[in-house]
MIDOTOR-236306 format. One record per residue (C-alpha): residue in one letter; x negated, y negated, z negated. Coordinates in steps of 0.1 Angstrom, whole numbers, padded with zeros to 4 digits, always signed. Example, Ala and Ser with C-alpha at 12.3 -4.5 7.8 and 13.67 -1.06 7.14 Angstrom:
2
a-0123+0045-0078
s-0137+0011-0071
end
This chain:
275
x+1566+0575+0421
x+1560+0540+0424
x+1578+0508+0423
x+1584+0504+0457
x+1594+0543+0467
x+1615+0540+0440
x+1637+0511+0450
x+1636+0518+0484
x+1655+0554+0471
x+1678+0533+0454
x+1687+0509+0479
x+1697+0541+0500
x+1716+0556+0471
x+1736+0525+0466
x+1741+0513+0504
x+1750+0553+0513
x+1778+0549+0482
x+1792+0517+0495
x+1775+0485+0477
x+1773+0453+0488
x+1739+0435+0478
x+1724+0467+0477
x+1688+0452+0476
x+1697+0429+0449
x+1714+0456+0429
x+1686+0477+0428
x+1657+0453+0419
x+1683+0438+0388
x+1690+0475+0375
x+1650+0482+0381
x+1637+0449+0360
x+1663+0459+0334
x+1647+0496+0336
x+1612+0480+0329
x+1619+0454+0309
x+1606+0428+0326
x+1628+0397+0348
x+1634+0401+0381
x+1612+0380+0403
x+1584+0396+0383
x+1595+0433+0405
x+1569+0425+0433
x+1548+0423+0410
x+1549+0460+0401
x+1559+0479+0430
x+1529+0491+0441
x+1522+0508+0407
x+1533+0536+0390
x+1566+0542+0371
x+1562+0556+0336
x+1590+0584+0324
x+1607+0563+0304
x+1615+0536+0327
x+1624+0565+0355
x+1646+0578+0333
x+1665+0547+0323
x+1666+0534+0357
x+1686+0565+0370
x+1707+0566+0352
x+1712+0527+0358
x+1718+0535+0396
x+1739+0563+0385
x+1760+0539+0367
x+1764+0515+0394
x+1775+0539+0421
x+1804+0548+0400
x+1810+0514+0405
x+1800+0495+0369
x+1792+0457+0372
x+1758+0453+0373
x+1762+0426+0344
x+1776+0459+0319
x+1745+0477+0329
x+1723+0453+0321
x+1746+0439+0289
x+1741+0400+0303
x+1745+0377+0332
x+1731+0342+0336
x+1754+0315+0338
x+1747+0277+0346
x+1713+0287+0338
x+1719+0306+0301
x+1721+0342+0299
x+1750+0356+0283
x+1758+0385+0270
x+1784+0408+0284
x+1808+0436+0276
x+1840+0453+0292
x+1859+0434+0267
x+1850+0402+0290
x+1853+0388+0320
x+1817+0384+0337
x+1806+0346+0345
x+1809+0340+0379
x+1792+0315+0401
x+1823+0296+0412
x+1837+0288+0373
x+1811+0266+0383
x+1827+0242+0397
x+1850+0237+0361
x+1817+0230+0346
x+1808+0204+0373
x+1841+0184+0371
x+1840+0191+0330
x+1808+0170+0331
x+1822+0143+0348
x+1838+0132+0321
x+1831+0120+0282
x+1842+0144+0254
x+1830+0147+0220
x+1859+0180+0211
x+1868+0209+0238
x+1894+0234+0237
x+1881+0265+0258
x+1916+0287+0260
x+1910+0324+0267
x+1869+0322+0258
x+1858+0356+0267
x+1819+0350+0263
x+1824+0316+0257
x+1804+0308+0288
x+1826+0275+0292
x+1826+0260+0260
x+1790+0273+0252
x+1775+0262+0286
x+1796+0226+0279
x+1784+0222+0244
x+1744+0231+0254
x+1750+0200+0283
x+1766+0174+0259
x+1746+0177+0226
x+1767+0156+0207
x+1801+0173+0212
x+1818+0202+0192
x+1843+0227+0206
x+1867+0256+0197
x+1871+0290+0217
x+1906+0310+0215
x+1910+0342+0227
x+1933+0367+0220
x+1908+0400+0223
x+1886+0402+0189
x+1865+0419+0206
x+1856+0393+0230
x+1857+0366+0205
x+1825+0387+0187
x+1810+0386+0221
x+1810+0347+0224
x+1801+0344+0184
x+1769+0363+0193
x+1763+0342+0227
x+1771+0309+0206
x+1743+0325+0183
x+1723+0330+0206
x+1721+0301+0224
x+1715+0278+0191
x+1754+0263+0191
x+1770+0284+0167
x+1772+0249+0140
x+1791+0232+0168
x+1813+0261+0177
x+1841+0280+0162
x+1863+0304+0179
x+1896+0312+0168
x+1920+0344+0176
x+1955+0327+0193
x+1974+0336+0220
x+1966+0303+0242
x+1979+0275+0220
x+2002+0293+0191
x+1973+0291+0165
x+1952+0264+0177
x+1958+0231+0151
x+1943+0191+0165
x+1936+0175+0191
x+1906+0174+0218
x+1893+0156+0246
x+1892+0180+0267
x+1908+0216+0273
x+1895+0239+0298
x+1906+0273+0310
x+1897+0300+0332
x+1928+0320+0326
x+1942+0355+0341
x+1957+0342+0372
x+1957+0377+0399
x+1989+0382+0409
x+2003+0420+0398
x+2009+0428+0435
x+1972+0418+0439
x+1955+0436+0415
x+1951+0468+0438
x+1932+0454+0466
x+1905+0438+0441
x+1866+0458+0441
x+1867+0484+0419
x+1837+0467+0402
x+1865+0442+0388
x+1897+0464+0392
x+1883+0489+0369
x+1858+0478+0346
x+1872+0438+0334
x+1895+0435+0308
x+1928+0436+0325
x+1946+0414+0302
x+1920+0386+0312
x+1923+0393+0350
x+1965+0391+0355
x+1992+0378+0339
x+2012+0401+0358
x+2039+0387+0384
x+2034+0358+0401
x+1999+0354+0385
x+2012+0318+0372
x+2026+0327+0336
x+1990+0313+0321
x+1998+0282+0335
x+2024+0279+0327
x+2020+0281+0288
x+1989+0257+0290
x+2007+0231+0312
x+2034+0232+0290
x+2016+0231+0254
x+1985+0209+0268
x+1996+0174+0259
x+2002+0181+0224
x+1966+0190+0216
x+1950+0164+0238
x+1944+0129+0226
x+1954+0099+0248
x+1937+0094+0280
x+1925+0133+0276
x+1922+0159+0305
x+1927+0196+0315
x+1907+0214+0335
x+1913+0251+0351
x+1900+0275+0374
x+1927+0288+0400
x+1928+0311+0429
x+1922+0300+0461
x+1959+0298+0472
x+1968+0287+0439
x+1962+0250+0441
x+1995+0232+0452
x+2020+0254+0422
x+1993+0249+0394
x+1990+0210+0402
x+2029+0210+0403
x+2030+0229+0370
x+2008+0203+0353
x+2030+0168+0373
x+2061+0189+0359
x+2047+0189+0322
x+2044+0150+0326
x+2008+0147+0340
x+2006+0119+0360
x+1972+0122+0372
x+1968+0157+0389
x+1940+0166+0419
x+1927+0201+0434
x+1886+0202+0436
x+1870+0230+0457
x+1841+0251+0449
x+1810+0251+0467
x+1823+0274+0495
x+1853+0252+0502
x+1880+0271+0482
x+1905+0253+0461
x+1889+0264+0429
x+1899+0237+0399
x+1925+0216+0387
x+1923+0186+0370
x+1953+0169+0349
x+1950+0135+0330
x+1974+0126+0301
end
């Protein structure tokens, strides 16, 4: 079969079984099956499929209908422009923790605290944009916290990052410039209406808090200004309807300088706190 006949098979496969970006799906999971990126797919549809490729990339589509992130599949997701390697011991880097890197770069740091790492995509993507500054990752899953040695390794920042097992703050000794989070924040009562893709396959311990979704916030509002130096600033990704209670959290903690920044689709998505 060739290229084409054999996406076009997939895209009915996956659409028939329910995903959205079908399309996209398939030509990710059929780059990763030839080894090659994806805008280089046109290139090859026309031609032939070799046994070894068929056979990996059916087992690809295989996986995905039974719902698996396309990003586990594949083992990485880019990021602010970086690839990243990705496991289900992590969260996978999603478009809107964006916006925390926008408003992160807004301001001057030479030390970041990234609570609750996962692949390090924060701290790492931070650390690549400001070449002069030096960061530490804390995470509470060792597994994750190998994931985001190897991404630091990859990426050429591993002499200006350490990571750090602690549950948020509890091991974590100094004080930074800056502290970022993306923390579980899904309520429990939520967590059964999320895609499967996320429900079943992402590290539930980095996904909810369990009860009112705010419990992360509550320890990082609460143990922020004692690792921050003067004048320093926390940043953190929230749900959508999360905005006003977060930004109270943080005024209640004695942060006097508290705002609510959307992503690019409108949504309250960040929170920003100045000591």
């Amino acid at each position: 079969m060739t290229g084409s006949e054999l996406l076009a098979a997939a895209v009915r496969r996956l659409g028939a079984a329910g995903i959205e970006g079908a399309p996209r799906d398939a030509r990710r999971l059929l780059a990763h099956a030839l080894g090659i990126a994806p805008e280089r797919v046109s290139l090859i549809l026309p031609d032939p499929v070799g046994p070894a490729a068929l056979t990996a990339f059916e087992a690809a589509v295989a996986r995905r209908i039974a719902r698996e992130p396309v990003s586990q599949i594949t083992g990485g997701r880019d990021f602010y422009g970086r690839r990243f390697r990705v496991t289900r011991d992590t969260l996978d880097p999603r478009p809107e923790t964006e916006a925390l890197i926008a408003a992160a770069l807004e301001r001057r740091f030479g030390t970041v605290l990234d609570l609750g790492t996962g692949t390090g995509c924060i701290l790492l993507t931070l650390l690549a944009e400001r070449p002069e500054a030096e960061g530490l990752g804390a995470d509470l899953s060792p597994a994750a916290l190998d994931v985001a040695r190897g991404n630091a390794e990859a990426l050429g920042l591993a002499e200006r990052a350490r990571f750090l097992r602690s549950d948020w703050f509890a091991s974590v000794t100094g004080r930074f410039d800056l502290i970022v989070s993306n923390p579980p924040y899904i309520a429990a009562d939520e967590m059964a209406g999320l895609a499967p893709e996320v429900r079943d396959w992402e590290p539930y311990l980095a996904l909810t808090p369990g009860g009112d979704g705010l419990d992360a916030y509550r320890a990082i509002a609460g143990g922020a200004a004692a690792h921050l130096v003067p004048g320093g600033t926390v940043i953190v990704e929230i749900g959508a309807s999360q905005g006003p209670a977060v930004a109270e959290l943080f005024r209640a903690a004695g942060f006097a300088r508290v705002t609510v920044r959307p992503d690019l689709d409108g949504r309250d998505r960040v929170v920003v706190a100045e000591r």
